[in-house]
DRENGU-708951 format. One record per atom (N, C-alpha, C): residue in three letters; atom name; y negated, x, z. Coordinates in steps of 0.02 Angstrom, whole numbers, plus 50000, padded with zeros to 5 digits. Example, Ala and Ser with C-alpha at 12.3 -4.5 7.8 and 13.67 -1.06 7.14 Angstrom:
REM DRENGU-708951
+-----+----+-------+-------+-------+
:  aa : at :     v :     u :     w :
+-----+----+-------+-------+-------+
: ALA :  N : 50284 : 50660 : 50390 :
: ALA : CA : 50225 : 50615 : 50390 :
: ALA :  C : 50165 : 50660 : 50390 :
: SER :  N : 50112 : 50642 : 50354 :
: SER : CA : 50053 : 50684 : 50357 :
: SER :  C : 49998 : 50645 : 50394 :
+-----+----+-------+-------+-------+
***
This chain:
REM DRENGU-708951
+-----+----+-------+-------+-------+
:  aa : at :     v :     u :     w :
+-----+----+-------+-------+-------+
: UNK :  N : 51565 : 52755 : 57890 :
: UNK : CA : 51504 : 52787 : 57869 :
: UNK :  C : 51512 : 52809 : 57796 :
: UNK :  N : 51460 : 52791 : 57756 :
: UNK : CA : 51454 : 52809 : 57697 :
: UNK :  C : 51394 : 52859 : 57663 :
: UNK :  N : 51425 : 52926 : 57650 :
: UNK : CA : 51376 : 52987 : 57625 :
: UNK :  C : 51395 : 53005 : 57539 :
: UNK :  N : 51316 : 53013 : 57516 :
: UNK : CA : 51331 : 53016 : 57442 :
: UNK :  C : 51269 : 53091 : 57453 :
: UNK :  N : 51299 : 53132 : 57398 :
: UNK : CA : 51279 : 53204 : 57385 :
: UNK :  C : 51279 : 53223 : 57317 :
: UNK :  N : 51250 : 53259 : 57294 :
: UNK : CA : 51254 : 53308 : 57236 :
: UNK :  C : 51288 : 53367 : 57269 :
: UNK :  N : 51330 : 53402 : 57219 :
: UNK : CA : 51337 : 53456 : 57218 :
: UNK :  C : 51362 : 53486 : 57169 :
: UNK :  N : 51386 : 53578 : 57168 :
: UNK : CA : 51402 : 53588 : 57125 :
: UNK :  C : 51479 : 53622 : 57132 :
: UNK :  N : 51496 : 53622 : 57070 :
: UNK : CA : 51567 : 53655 : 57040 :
: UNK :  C : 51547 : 53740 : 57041 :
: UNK :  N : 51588 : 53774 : 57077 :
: UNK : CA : 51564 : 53847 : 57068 :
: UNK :  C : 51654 : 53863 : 57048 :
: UNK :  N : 51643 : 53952 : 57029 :
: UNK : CA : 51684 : 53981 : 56983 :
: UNK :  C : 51732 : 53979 : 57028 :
: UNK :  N : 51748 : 53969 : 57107 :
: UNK : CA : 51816 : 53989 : 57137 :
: UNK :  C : 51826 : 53921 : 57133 :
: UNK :  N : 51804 : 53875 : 57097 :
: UNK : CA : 51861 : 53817 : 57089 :
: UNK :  C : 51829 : 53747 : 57161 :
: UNK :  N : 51788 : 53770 : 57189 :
: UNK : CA : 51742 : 53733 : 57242 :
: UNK :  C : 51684 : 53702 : 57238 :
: UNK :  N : 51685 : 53655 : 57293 :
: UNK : CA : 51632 : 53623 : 57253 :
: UNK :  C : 51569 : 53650 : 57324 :
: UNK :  N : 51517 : 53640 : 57297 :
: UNK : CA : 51455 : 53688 : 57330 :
: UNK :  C : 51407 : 53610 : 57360 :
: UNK :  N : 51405 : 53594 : 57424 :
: UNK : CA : 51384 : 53527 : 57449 :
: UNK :  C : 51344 : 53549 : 57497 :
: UNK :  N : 51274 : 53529 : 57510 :
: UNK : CA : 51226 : 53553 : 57548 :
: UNK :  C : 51254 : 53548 : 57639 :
: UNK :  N : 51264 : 53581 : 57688 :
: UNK : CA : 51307 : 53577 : 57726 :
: UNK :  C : 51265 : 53511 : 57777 :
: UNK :  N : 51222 : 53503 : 57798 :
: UNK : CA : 51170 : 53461 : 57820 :
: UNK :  C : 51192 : 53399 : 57795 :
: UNK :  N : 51224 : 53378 : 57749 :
: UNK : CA : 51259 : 53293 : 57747 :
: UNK :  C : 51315 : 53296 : 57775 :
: UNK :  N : 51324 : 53365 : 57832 :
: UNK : CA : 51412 : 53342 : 57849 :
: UNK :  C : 51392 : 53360 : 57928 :
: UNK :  N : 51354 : 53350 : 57939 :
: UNK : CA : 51296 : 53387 : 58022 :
: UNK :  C : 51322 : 53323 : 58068 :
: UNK :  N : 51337 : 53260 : 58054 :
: UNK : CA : 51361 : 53216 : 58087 :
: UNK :  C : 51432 : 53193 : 58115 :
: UNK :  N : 51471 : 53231 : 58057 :
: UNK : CA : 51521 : 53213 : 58017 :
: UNK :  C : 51587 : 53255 : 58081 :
: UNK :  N : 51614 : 53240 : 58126 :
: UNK : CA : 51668 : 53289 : 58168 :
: UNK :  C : 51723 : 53333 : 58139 :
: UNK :  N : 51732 : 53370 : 58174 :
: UNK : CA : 51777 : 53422 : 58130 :
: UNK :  C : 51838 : 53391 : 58135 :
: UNK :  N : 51865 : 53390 : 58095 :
: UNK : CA : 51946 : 53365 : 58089 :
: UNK :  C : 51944 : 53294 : 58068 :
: UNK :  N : 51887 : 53266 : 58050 :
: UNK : CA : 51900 : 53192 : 58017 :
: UNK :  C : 51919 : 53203 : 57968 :
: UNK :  N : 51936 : 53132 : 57936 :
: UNK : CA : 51969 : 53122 : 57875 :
: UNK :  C : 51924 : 53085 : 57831 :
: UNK :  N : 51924 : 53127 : 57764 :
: UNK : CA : 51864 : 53108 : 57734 :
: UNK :  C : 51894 : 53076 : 57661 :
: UNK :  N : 51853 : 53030 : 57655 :
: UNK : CA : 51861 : 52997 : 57568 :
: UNK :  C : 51832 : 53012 : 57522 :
: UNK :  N : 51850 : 53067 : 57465 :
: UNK : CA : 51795 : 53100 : 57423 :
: UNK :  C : 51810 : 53073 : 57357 :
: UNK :  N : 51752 : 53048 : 57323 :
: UNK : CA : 51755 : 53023 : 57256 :
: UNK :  C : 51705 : 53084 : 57211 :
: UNK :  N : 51722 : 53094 : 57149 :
: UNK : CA : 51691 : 53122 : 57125 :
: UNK :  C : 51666 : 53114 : 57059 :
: UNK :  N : 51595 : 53116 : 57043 :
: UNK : CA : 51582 : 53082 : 56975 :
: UNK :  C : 51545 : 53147 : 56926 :
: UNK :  N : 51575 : 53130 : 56881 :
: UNK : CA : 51525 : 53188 : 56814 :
: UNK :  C : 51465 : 53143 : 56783 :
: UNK :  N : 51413 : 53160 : 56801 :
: UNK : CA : 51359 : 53122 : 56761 :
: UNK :  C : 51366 : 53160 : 56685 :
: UNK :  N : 51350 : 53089 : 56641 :
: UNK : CA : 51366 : 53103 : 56571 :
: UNK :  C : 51316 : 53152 : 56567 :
: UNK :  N : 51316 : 53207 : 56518 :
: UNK : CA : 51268 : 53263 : 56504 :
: UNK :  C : 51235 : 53219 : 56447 :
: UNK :  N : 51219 : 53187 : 56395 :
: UNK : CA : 51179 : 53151 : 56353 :
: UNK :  C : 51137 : 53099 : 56429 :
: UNK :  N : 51156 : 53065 : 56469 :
: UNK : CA : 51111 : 53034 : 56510 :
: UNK :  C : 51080 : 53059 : 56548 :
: UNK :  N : 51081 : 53131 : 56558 :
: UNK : CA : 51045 : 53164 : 56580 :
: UNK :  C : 50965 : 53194 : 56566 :
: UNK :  N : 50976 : 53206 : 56502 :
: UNK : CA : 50909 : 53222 : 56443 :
: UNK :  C : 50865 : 53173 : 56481 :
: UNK :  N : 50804 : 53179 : 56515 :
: UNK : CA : 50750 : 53156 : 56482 :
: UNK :  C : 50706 : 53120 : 56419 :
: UNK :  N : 50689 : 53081 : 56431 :
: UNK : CA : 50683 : 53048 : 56354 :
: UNK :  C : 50592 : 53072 : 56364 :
: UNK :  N : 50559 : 53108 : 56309 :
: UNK : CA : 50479 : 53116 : 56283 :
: UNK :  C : 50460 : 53049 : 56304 :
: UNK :  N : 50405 : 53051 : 56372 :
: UNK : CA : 50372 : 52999 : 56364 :
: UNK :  C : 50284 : 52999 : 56333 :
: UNK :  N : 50279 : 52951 : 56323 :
: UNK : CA : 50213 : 52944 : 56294 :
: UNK :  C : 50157 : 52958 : 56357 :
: UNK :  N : 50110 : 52998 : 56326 :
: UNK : CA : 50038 : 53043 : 56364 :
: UNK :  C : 49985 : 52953 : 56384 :
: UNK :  N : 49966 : 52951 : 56446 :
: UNK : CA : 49922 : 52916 : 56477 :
: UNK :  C : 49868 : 52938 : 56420 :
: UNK :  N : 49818 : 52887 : 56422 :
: UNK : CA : 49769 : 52881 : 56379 :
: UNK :  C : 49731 : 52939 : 56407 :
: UNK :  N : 49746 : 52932 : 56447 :
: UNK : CA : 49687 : 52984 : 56493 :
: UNK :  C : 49685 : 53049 : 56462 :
: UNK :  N : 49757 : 53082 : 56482 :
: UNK : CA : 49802 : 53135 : 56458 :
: UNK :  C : 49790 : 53151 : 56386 :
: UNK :  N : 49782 : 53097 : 56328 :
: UNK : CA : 49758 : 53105 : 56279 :
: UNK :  C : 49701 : 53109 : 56262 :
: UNK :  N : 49644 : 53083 : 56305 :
: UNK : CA : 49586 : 53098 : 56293 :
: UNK :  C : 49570 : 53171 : 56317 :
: UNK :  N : 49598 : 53208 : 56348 :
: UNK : CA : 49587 : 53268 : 56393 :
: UNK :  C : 49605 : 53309 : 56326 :
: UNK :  N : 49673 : 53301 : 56293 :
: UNK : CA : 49683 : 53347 : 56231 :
: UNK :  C : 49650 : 53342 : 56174 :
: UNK :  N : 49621 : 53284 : 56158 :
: UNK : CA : 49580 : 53278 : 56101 :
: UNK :  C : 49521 : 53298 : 56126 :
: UNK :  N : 49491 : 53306 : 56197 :
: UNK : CA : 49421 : 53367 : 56204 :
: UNK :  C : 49412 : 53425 : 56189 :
: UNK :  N : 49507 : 53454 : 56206 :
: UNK : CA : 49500 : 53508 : 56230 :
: UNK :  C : 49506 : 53551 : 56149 :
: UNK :  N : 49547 : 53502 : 56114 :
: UNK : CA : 49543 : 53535 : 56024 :
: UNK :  C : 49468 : 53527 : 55998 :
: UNK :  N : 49436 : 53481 : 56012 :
: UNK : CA : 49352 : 53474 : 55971 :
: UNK :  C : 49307 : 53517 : 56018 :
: UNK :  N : 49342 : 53554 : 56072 :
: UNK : CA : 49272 : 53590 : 56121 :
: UNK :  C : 49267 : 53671 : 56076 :
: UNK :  N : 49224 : 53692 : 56085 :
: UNK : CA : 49194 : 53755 : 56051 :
: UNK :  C : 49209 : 53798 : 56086 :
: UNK :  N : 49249 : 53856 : 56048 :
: UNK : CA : 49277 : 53907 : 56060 :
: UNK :  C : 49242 : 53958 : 56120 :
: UNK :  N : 49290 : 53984 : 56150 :
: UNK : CA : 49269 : 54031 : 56203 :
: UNK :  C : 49283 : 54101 : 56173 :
: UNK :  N : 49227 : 54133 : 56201 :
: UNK : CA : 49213 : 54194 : 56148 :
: UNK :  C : 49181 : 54240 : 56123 :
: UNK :  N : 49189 : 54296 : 56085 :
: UNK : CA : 49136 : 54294 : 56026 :
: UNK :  C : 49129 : 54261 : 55958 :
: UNK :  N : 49092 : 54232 : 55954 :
: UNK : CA : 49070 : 54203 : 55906 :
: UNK :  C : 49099 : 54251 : 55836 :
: UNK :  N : 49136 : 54203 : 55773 :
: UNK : CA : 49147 : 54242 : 55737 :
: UNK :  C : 49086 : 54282 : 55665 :
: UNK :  N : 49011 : 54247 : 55688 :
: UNK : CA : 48964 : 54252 : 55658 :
: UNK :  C : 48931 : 54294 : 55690 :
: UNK :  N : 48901 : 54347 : 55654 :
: UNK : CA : 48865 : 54439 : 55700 :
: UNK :  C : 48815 : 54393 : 55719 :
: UNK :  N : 48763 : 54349 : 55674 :
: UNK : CA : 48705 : 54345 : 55685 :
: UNK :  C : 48692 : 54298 : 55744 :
: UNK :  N : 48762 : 54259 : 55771 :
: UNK : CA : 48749 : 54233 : 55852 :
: UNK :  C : 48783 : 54275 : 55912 :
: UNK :  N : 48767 : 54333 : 55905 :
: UNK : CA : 48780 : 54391 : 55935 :
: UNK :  C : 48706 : 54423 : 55957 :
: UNK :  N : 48657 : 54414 : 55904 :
: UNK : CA : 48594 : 54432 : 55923 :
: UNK :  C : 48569 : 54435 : 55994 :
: UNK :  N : 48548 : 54480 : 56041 :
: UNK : CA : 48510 : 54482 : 56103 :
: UNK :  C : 48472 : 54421 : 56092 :
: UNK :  N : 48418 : 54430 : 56054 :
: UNK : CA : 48349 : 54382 : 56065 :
: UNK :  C : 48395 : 54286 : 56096 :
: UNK :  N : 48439 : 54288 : 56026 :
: UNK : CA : 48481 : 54213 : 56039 :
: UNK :  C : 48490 : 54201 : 56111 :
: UNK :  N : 48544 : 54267 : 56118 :
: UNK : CA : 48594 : 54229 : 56185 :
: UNK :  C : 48536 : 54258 : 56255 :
: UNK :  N : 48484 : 54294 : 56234 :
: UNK : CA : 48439 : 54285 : 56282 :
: UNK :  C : 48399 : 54199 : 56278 :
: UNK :  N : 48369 : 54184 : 56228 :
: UNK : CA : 48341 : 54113 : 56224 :
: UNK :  C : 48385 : 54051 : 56271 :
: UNK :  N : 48465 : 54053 : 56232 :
: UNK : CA : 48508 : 53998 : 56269 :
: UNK :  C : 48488 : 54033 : 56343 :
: UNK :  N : 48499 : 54074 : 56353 :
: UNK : CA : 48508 : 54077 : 56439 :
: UNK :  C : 48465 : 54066 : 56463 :
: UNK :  N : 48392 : 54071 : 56437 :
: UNK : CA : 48331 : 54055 : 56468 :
: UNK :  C : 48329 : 53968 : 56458 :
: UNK :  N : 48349 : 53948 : 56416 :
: UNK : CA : 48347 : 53877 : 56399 :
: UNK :  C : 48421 : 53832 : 56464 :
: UNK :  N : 48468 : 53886 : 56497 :
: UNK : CA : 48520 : 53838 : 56510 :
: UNK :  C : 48484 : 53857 : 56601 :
: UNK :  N : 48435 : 53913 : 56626 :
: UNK : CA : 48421 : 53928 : 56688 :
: UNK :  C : 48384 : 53882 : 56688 :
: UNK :  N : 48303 : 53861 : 56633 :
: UNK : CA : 48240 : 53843 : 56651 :
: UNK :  C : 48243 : 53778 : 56620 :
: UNK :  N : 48286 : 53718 : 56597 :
: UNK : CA : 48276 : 53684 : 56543 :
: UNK :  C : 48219 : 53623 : 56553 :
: UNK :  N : 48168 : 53660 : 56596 :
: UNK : CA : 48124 : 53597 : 56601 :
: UNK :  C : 48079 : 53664 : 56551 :
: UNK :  N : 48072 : 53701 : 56551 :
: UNK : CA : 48045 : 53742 : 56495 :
: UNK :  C : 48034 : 53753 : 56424 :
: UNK :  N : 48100 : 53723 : 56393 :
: UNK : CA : 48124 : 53721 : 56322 :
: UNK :  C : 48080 : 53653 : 56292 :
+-----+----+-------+-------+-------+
***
């Protein structure tokens, strides 16, 4: 039988192996342990490139209009942001 695992190296010098890959395994067998260091540079992740999609979603979300107050007093006016709201409830009205 052949079992492959991750695990880890802890400070008392042991190695830390999820116990559930050894649930089959009888007590007192004799086991063949190999052990490998994955290179730390092959590990990194390499930046992959954004789905078009993904890029169209960020180029909306930079050209969409600020959430807010407006940094202009005069679109602050009641009468205005009463008009839009009457124009975004009734727009067979406008």
């Amino acid at each position: 039988m052949k079992l492959e695992c991750i695990g880890k190296l802890t400070d008392k010098d042991n190695i830390k192996v999820d116990p559930r890959v050894f649930e089959n395994v009888p007590v007192g067998s004799t086991l063949k342990v190999s052990v490998m260091i994955p290179d730390a540079q092959g590990d990194e992740k390499t930046p992959k490139e954004l789905s078009p999609a993904a890029r169209r979603l960020l180029e909306r979300m930079e050209n969409a209009q600020r959430i807010g107050v407006p940094e202009d007093p005069e679109e602050l006016s009641h009468s205005k942001l009463a008009e839009e709201r009457m124009e975004e409830k009734f727009p067979w009205l406008g």
